[in-house]
N, C-alpha and C positions, 0 to 999 in steps of 0.2 A: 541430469541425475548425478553427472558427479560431483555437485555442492553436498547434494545429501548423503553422498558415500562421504564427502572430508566432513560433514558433521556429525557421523556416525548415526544418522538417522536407521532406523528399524529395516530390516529387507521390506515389511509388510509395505511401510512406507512409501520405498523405492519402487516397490512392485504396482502401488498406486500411481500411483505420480507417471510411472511410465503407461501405464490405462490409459491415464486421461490424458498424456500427450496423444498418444496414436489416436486417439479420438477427436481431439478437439483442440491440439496444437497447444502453441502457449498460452492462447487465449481461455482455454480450460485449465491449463495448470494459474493462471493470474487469477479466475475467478474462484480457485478451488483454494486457494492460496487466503484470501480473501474472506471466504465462508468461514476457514478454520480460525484466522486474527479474529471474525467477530462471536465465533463460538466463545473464543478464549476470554472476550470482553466480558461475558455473562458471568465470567467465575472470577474474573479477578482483574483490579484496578493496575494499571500498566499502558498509559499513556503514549509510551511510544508507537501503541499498534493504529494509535491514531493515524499518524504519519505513514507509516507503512501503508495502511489500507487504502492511503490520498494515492500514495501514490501508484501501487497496483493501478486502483478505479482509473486516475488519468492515462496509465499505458492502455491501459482498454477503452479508453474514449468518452466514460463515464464522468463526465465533466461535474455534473449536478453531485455524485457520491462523493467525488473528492475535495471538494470544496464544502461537502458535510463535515468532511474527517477531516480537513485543513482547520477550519472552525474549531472543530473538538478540539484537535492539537493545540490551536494557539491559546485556548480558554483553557487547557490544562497546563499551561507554560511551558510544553515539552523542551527540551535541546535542540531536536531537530528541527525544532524551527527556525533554527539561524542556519540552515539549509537552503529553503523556500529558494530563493531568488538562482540561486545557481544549481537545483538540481535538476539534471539533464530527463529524467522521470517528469517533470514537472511540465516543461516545455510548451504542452500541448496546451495548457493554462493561461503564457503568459500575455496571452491576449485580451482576456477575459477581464472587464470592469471588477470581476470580483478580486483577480489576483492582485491588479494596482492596489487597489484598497487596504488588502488584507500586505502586503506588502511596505505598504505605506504605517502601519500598524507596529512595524516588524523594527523601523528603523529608531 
């Protein structure tokens, strides 16, 4: 909670976000996290949330989600794709025939 006090996020906010830890650990705050980037997709074009969402889904083990939103990201040309190979969020992926591929893409 204290990322959201140094970005000056809302009390209502912080009073959320502390809920659904006591609830449901980081794994709640990762998928809640997650819900609100793709609420945010419905109203507006901003590509990076692609990337963010991959890699939320991959800290959560959601292998199939993140390689949804890795896709998006690279078909949208984000920045953050010259991340992919070394970001440590990623990790969990880079076993995976899809990550080679999508990798091999990248260079």
């Amino acid at each position: 909670m204290k990322y959201q006090t140094q970005i000056k996020a809302t009390p209502e906010t912080i009073q959320m976000s502390q809920n659904i830890y006591q609830k449901s650990g980081w794994k709640g705050i990762l998928r809640e996290m997650i819900a609100q980037d793709e609420n945010r997709l419905k109203t507006i074009d901003y590509p990076g949330l692609y990337y963010e969402i991959a890699c939320f889904s991959a800290r959560l083990g959601d292998k199939e989600k993140a390689f949804e939103y890795l896709k998006k990201s690279y078909e949208s040309s984000n920045d953050s794709m010259i991340f992919v190979k070394v970001d440590p969020y990623l990790d969990s992926l880079h076993g995976d025939s899809r990550f080679k591929k999508l990798s091999v893409k990248l260079v």
